[in-house]
N, C-alpha and C positions, 0 to 999 in steps of 0.2 A: 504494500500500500504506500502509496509516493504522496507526503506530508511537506508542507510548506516549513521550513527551517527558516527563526528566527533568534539571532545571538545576539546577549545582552546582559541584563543584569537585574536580579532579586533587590529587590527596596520597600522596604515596611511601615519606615515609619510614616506615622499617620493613616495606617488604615488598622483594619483589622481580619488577619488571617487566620482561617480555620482551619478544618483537615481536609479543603478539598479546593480552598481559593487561595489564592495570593496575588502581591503587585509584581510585576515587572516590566523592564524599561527597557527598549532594544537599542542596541548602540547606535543604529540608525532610526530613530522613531518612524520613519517614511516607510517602511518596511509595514507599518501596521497597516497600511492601503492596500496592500498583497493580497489581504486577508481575503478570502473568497466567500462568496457565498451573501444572501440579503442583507445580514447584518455589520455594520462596521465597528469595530474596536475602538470604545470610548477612551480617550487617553489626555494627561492634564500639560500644562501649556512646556514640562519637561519630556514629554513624550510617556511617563508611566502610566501604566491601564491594566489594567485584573485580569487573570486566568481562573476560571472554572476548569480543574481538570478533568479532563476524557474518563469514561469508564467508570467513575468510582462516588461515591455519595458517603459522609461524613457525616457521624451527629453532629447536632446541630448547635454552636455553642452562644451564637445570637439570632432568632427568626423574629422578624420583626415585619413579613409582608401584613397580616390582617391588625397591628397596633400595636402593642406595647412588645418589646422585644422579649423572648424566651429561649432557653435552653432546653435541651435533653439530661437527664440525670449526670451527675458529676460520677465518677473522675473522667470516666473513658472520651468524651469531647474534648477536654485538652489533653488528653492523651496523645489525640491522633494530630494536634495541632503543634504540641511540643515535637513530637518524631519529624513532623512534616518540617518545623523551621531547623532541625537539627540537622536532617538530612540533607537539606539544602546548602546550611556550611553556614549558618548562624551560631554562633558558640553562647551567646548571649543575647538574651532579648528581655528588657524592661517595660512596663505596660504602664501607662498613664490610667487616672482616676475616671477620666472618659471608655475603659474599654478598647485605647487604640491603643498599639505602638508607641513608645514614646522615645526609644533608644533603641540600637542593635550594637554587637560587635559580629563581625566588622560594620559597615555603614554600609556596604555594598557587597555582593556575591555573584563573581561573573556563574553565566548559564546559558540556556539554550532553550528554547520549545519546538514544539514539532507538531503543529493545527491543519485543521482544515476549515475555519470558519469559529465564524462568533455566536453568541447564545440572543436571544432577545433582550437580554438585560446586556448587551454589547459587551462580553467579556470575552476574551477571545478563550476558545473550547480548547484544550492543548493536554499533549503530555509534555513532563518537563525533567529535563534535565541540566546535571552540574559541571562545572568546568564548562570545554569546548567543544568543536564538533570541528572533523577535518573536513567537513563539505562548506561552499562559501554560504555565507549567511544571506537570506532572501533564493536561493533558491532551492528546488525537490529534490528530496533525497525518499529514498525507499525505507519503511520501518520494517526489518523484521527479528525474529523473534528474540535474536541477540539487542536489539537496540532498544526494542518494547521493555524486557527485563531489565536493561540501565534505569529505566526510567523512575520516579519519582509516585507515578501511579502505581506501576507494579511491585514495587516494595511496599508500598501500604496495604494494598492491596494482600498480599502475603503473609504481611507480615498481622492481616485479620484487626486492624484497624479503622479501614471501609469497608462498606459494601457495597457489592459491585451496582452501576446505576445502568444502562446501557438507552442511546439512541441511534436510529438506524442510520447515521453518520459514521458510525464506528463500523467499519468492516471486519466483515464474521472469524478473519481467519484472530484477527487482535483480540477481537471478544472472546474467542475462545479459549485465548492463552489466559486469559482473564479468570475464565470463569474456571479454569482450570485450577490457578493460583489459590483464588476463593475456597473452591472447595477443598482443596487441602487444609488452607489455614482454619475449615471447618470442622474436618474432622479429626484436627491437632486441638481445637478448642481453643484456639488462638482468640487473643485480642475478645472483638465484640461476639466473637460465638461463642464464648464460654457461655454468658450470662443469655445471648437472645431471644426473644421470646415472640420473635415475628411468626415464626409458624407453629409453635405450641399454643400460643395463646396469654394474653398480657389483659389483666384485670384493670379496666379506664372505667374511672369513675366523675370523670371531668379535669378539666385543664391542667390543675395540680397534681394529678395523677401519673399524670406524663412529662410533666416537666421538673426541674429543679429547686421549685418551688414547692416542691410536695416533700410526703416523707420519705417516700423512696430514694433509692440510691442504685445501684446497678442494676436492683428487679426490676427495672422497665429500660429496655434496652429493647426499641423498636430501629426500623428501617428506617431510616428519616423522612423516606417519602410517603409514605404511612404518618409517619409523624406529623407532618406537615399538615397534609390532609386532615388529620384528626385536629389539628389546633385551629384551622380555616373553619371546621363544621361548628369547634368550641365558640368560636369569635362570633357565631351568628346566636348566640346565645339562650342555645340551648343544650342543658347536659344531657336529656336521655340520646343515648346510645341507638332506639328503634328507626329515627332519619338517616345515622348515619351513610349508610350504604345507598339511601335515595341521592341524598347527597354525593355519593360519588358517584352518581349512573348520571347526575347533573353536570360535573364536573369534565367529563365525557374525554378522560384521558385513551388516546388510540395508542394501544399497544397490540404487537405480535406475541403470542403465545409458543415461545422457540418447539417445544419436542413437541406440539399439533401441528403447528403452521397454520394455527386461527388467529386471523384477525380482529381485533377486541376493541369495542367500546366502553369505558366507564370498570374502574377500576374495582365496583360493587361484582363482578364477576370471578375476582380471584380474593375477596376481601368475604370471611363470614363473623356476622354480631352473633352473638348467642346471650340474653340479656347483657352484664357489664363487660365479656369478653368479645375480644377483638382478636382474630387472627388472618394473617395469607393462607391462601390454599397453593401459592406457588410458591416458588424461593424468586428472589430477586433474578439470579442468575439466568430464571428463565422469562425474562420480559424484557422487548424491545419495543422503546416509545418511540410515535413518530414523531414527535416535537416536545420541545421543553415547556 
């Protein structure tokens, strides 16, 4: 799969990074015009602008789309957020009273990405990598399996920190290495599968239940996109649980259902309530959405 290569460098302060976005800044800003596809990469008057990365979805350690921002239960959200800025060659990172960045060492960490396009929140979608890359920056190089395992997604990934997210941008033979990866650090009990409760079934009694603000602590360790969805239904202000699933046939997320090869509307078809319990009937691994 031949990915658009762009070199430059990791830079934080003043945002705030999770286990699945971060800033970076290409040594050529003009290279973010490259960027293919409807959306363009928002970037500030120094050229830096946000990566969502490819394949992988992160609890959530600030969700603030439907109002006041939220977490997913502590510790494992900065978990995956400390490995992620580690990994990248951050040795230090200080957080201001805001939530952002307030410091790193070093101040800067040369890198590399490797996209095909931007999200509709114009972040550009990328895997990402550290150090260099012997191919010139701004043009195609080919990712395969030795390059994909350098990468920054695949180690988290692995390492059972994310869970895999997948949209149909991602080509099958990557996703595969992916979900590959995944299931290992599944059935190692790795990271977030020790504790998750996506396809057993997780007890939601309303918003606190699910977030950091309740009394749980790693017993609710959902899918984030799950998650998400469940705080969006919270936010219209209702806690019975009996809408929720109308609510997601509303929502009318289009995913491929990989081992049928059904096409799917509304995410209520792999999601079952059963009064306060919420479970998948798939694993992540196995759904392909057609848009973010």
């Amino acid at each position: 799969m031949a990915m658009l290569l762009i070199k430059g460098s990791y830079e934080i302060v003043e945002t705030q990074p999770d286990g699945d976005t971060l800033a970076f800044r290409p040594d050529k800003p003009e290279e973010w015009d490259y960027v293919c596809g409807p959306y363009r990469v928002k970037r500030n008057g120094a050229g830096r602008g946000r990566l969502r990365l490819e394949g992988i979805d992160a609890l959530e350690t600030h969700f603030g789309r439907t109002g006041s921002e939220v977490a997913q239960p502590a510790p494992l959200p900065a978990t995956a957020r400390e490995e992620l800025l580690s990994w990248v060659g951050f040795t230090s990172v200080v957080w201001g009273a805001d939530g952002k960045v307030a410091s790193t060492t070093p101040a800067i960490v040369p890198g590399f990405v490797l996209t095909r396009g931007a999200d509709p929140n114009n972040r550009c979608i990328a895997f990402a990598g550290r150090g260099s890359h012997p191919a010139a920056s701004g043009t195609h190089v080919f990712v395969d399996s030795a390059l994909l395992q350098s990468t920054l997604n695949y180690h988290l990934i692995a390492e059972g920190l994310v869970y895999p997210l997948y949209y149909r941008s991602l080509f099958y033979g990557l996703r595969n290495e992916l979900t590959v990866a995944a299931q290992q650090a599944k059935a190692a009990r790795k990271g977030v599968w020790d504790v998750d409760k996506t396809l057993s079934g997780a007890t939601v009694t309303g918003l606190d239940s699910i977030t950091d603000a309740g009394p749980v602590s790693e017993d609710m360790v959902l899918w984030p996109k799950l998650f998400r969805r469940l705080v969006e239904y919270f936010s219209l202000g209702d806690p019975d649980l009996a809408g929720f699933r109308d609510y997601l046939d509303q929502e009318a997320d289009n995913f491929l259902v990989v081992p049928t090869g059904q096409l799917t509307t509304g995410l209520d078809e792999v999601v079952e309530v059963s009064g306060t319990t919420v479970k998948m009937t798939r694993p992540p691994e196995d759904l392909v959405f057609m848009q973010d």
